[in-house]
C-alpha positions in Angstrom: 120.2 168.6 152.1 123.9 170.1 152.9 123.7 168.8 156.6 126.9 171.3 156.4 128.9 170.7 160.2 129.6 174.6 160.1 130.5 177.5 157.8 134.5 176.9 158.1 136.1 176.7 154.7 138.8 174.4 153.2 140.8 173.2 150.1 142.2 170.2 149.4 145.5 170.2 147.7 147.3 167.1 146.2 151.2 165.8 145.1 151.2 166.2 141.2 152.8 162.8 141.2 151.2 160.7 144.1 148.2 160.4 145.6 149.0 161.8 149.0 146.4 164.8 149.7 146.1 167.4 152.1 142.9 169.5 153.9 143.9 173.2 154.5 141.5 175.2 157.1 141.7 178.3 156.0 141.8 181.1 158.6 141.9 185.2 159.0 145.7 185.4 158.2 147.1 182.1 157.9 146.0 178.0 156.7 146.0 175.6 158.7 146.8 171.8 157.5 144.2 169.7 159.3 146.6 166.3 158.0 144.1 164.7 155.6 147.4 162.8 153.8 145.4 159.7 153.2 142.6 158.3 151.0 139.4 156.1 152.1 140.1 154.2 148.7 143.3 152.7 146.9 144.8 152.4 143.5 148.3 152.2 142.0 147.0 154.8 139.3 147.3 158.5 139.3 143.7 160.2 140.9 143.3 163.4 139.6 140.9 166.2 141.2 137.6 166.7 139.0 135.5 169.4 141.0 133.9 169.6 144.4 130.3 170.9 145.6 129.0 171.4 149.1 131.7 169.5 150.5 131.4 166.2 148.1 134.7 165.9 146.1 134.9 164.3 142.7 137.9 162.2 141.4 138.8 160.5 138.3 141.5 157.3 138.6 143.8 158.0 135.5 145.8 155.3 133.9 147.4 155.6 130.3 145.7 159.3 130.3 142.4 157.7 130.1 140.2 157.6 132.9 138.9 154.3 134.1 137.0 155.5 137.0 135.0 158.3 138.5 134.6 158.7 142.1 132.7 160.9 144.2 133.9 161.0 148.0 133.3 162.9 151.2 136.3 164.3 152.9 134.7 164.9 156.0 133.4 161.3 156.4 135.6 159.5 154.2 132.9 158.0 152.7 133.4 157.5 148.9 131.3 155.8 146.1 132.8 154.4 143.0 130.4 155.3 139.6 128.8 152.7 137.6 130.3 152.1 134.1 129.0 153.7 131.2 128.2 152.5 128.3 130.2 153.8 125.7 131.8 153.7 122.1 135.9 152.4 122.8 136.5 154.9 120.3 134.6 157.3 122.9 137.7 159.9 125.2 136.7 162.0 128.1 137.3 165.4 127.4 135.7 167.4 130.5 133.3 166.6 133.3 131.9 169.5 135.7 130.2 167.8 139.1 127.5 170.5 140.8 124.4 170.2 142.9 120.5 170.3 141.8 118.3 172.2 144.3 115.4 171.8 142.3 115.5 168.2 143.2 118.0 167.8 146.1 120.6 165.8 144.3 124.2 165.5 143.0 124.7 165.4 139.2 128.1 165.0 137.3 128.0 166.0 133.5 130.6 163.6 131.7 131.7 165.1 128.4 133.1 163.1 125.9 134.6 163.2 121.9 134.3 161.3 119.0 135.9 161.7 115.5 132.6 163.7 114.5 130.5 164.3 118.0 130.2 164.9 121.2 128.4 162.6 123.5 127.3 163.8 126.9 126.0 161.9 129.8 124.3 162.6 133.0 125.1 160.9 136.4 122.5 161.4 139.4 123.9 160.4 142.6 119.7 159.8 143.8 119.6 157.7 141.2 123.2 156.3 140.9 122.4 156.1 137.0 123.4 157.8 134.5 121.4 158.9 131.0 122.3 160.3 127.8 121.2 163.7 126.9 120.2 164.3 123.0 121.0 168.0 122.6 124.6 168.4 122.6 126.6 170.9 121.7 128.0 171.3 117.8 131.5 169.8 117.6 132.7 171.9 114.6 131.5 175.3 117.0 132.5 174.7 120.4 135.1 173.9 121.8 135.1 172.8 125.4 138.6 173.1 127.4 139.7 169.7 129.1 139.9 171.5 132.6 137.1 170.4 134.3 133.6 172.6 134.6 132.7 175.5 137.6 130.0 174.9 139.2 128.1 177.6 140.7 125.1 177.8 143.0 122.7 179.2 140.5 122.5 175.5 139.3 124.6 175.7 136.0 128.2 174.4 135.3 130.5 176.7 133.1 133.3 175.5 130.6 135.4 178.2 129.1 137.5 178.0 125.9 140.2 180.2 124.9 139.6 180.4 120.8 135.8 181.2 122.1 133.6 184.3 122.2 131.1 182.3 124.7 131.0 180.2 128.2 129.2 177.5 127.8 126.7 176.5 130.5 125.0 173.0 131.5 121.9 174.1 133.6 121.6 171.5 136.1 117.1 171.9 137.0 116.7 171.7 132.7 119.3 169.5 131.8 120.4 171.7 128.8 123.0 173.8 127.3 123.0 177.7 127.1 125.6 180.2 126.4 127.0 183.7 128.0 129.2 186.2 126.3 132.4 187.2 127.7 133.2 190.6 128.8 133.3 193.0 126.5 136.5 193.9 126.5 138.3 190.4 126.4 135.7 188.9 123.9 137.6 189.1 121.3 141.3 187.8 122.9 142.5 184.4 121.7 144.2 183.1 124.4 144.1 183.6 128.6 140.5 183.7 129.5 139.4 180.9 132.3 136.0 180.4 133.8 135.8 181.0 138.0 134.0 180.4 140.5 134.5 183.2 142.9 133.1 183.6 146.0 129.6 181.8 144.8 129.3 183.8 141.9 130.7 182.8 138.1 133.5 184.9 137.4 136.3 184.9 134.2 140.2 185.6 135.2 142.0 187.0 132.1 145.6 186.4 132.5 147.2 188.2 129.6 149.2 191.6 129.6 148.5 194.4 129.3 148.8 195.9 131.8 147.2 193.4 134.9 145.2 190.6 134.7 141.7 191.4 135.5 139.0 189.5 136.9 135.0 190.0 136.1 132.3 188.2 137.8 128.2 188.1 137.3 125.9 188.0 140.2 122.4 186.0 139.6 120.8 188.7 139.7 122.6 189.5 136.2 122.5 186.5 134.4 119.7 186.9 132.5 121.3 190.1 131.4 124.8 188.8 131.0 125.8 191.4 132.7 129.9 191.6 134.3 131.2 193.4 137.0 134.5 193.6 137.1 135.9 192.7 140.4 139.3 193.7 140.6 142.9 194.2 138.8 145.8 191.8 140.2 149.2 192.6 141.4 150.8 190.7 138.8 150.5 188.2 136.6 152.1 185.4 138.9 149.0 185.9 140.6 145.4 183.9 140.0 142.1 184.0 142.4 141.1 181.1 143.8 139.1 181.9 147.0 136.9 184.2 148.9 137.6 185.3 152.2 135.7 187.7 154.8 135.6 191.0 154.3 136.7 191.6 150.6 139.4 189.3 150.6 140.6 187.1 148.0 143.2 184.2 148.4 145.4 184.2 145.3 148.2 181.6 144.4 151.2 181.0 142.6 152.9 178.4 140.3 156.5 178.1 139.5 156.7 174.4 137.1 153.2 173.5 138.1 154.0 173.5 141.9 152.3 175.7 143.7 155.0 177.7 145.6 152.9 180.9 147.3 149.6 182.2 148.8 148.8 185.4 149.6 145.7 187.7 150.7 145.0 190.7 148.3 142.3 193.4 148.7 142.1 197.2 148.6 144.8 197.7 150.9 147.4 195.7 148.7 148.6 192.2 148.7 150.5 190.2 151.9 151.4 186.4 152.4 149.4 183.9 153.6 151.7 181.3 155.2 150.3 178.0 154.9 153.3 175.8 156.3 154.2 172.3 154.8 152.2 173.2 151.5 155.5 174.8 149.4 155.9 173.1 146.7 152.8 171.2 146.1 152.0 170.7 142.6 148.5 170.5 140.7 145.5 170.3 142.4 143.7 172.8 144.2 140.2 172.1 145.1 137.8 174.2 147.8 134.9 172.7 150.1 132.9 172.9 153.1 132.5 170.6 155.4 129.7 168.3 155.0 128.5 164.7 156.4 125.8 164.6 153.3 125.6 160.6 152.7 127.0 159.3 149.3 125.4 155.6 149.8 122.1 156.4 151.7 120.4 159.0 149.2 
């Protein structure tokens, strides 16, 4: 169960060089920093955002560009819970993760990706039952390529990694514990560089960033899957600009980087593009997470 407190939205954003985060309720015109600069857990390391689903954030403490622990944490209750090890080749280096919830079975799964000189291993955490297994059918290393940022969840139950060199997403249904893959959109199939995978709004979506003349952004409703069918749902102002959030009525919150700081919001829809003032946020660097508020249990499921 969500056990969501209400339908108000937020984002977490975090220091690219400390461990000082923030919560941003985001409102009509305007965010609002709710003053989440703390964390319920400590470490001298760098903690890098992973993903987030239904309000549960996942975290990965970073030390010599390896991570050394994966934690999954509640903003809204401050709970947090700490993975068990796994078991694992030292030759063995994360490459992705993607962290997304199972409805099928009412549980919190996070897919850990990682690389070997010839293979890929991938393992499968369940929060239900704080264990994680190995899945046999992985992915071929000398086809796909998966791109270190971390995998989108979406609510259909899959997680999507995108990689630039690629014709295909590639998918980790959550219910069957196996990989699939989409086509891109036709029209940016065959581009080398500047495609990302989305989430947008609860549907998957791909943001190509390259000119000419805008970048674009497609998305593909559930209803379309099966089809792999795209819709594309709009043409930024720019290419400062990428998506990041859904808003009422057609909006979309859009943000901008100058060094890796983020340095601007704004709101864009049919009727153009305007600032969205979010004060004490300017120049926050690297993380950008969304979430809802939820007081789900990380320790009782």
């Amino acid at each position: 169960m969500h056990l969501s407190l209400n339908q108000s939205q937020k984002f977490l954003v975090k220091y690219s060089i400390s461990n000082c985060f923030y919560s941003v309720d985001c409102k009509e015109t305007h965010g609002v920093v709710v003053g989440l600069n703390f964390l319920p857990f400590e470490s001298p390391d760098l903690i890098q955002i992973l993903g987030s689903c239904n309000g549960l954030v996942c975290v990965g403490v970073l030390r010599n560009q390896e991570f050394i622990e994966l934690i999954l944490w509640n903003p809204t209750t401050g709970e947090h819970k700490t993975l068990p090890d796994v078991q694992f080749s030292e030759h063995d280096r994360i490459q992705t993760v993607g962290f997304g919830y199972d409805s099928s079975t009412d549980d919190y799964k996070l897919v850990r990706i990682s690389i070997t000189s010839s293979r890929y291993r991938v393992d499968l955490y369940s929060l239900k039952t704080n264990a994680w297994k190995k899945i046999r059918e992985v992915p071929d290393h000398n086809v796909v390529q998966f791109e270190r940022h971390s995998g989108k969840w979406a609510p259909n139950g899959s997680i999507y990694w995108g990689g630039c060199s690629q014709l295909k997403i590639i998918a980790f249904d959550l219910k069957k514990e196996e990989f699939t893959e989409l086509l891109l959109p036709d029209e940016i199939r065959q581009e080398k560089s500047g495609k990302h995978v989305i989430e947008l709004g609860g549907y998957l979506g791909v943001y190509y960033g390259r000119p000419p003349p805008n970048p674009l952004v497609w998305t593909m409703k559930e209803d379309d899957a099966k089809k792999q069918k795209w819709t594309k749902l709009m043409t930024l102002p720019g290419h400062i600009w990428r998506p990041f959030y859904s808003l009422e009525n057609g909006k979309v919150l859009l943000y901008k980087r100058e060094l890796n700081l983020l340095i601007e919001f704004a709101v864009f829809d049919n009727k153009g593009i305007r600032k969205y003032p979010i004060h004490r946020i300017s120049g926050f660097g690297g993380c950008l997470v969304k979430y809802t508020e939820n007081i789900v249990s990380l320790n009782s499921r």
